[in-house]
C-alpha positions as CSV (number, residue, x, y, z in Angstrom):
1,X,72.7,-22.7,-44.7
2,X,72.0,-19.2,-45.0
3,X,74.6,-16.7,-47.0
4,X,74.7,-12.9,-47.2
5,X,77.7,-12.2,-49.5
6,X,78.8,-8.3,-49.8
7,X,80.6,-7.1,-53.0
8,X,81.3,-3.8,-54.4
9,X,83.4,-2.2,-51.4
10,X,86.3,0.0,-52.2
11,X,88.4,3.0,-51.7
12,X,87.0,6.1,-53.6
13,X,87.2,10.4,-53.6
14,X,85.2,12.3,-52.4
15,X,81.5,13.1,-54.1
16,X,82.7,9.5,-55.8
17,X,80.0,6.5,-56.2
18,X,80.1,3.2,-55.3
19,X,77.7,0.1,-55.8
20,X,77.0,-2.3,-52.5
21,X,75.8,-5.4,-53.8
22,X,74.3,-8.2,-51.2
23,X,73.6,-12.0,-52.7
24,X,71.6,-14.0,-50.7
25,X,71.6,-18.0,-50.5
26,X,69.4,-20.8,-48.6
27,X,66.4,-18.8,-47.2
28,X,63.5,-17.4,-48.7
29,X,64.4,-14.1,-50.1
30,X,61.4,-12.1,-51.1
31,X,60.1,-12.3,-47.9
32,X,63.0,-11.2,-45.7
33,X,63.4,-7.5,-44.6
34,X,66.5,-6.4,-45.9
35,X,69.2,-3.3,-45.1
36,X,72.4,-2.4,-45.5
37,X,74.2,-1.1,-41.7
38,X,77.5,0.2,-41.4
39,X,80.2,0.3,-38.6
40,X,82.8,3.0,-38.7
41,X,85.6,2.7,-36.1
42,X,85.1,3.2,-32.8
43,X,81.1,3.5,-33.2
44,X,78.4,1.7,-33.0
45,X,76.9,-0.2,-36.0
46,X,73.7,1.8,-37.5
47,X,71.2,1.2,-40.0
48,X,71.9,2.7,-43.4
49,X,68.5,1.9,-45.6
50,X,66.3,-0.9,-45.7
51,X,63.8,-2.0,-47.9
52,X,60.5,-4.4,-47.2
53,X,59.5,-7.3,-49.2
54,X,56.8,-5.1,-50.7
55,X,59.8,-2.3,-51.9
56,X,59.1,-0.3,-49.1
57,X,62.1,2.2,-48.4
58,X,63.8,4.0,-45.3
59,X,67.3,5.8,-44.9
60,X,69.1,7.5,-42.1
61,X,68.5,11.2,-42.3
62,X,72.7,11.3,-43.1
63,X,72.3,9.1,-46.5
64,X,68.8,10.7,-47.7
65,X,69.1,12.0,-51.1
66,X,72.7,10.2,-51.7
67,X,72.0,6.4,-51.4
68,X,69.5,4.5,-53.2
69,X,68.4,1.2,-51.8
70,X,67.0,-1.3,-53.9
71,X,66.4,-5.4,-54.5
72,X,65.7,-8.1,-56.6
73,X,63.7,-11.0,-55.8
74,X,64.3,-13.1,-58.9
75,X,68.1,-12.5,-58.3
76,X,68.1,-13.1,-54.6
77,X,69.9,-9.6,-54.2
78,X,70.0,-6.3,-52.6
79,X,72.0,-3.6,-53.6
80,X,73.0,0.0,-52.3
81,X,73.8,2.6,-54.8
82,X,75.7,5.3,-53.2
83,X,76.3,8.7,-55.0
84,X,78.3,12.0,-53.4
85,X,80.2,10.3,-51.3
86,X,82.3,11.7,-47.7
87,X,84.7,11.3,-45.9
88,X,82.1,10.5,-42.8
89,X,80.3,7.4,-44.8
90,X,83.7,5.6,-44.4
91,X,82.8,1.9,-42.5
92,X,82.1,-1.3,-43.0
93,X,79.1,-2.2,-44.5
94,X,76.9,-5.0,-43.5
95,X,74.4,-6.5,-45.3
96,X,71.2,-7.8,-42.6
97,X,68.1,-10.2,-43.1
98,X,65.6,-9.9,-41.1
99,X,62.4,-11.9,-40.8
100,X,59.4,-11.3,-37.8
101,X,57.8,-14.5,-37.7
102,X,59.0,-16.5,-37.1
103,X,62.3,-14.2,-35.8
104,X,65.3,-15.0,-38.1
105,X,68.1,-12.5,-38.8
106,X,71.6,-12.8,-40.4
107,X,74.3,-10.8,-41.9
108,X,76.7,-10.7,-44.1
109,X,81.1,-10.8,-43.7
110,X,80.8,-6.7,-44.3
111,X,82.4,-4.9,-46.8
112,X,84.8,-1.7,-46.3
113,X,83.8,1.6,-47.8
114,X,86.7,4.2,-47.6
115,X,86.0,8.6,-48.9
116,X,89.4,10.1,-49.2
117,X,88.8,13.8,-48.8
């Protein structure tokens, strides 16, 4: 049975950090795409960052330059280290699996992030 588990999700100021951490359990992590997505209220989930099996990075043009996406295959994790933090990265934030071929893809319970101005 496959697991994404979220931790690290709080309330924090404005230009604060905060540390997303994703553990994974029962597939085979290093070969999974993996990314972090977040749902604010009354939008549509979008992708944060992801990262490849190889290390390969992306980010959404909002995050660039603030969050840091990274993972560890021995440790079955992903993490998202988010610095400068505003008020419009509040959501919840969703850890996601993906793999191609054959097409599996799960996610994780989320996790809220809230900026205070």
């Amino acid at each position: 049975q496959v697991q994404l588990v979220e931790s690290g999700g709080g309330l924090v100021q404005a230009g604060g950090s905060l540390r997303l951490s994703c553990a994974a359990s029962g597939l085979t992590f290093s070969i999974y795409l993996m990314g972090w997505y977040r749902q604010a209220p009354g939008k549509q989930r979008e992708l944060v960052a992801s990262i490849t099996s190889g290390g390969s990075t992306k980010y959404a043009d909002s995050v660039k330059g603030r969050f840091t996406i990274s993972r560890d295959n021995a440790k079955n994790t992903v993490i998202l280290q988010m610095n400068s933090l505003e008020p419009e990265d509040t959501a919840v934030y969703y850890c996601n699996a993906v793999r191609i071929v054959p097409m599996d893809d799960y996610w994780g319970q989320g996790t809220q992030v809230t900026v205070s101005s």
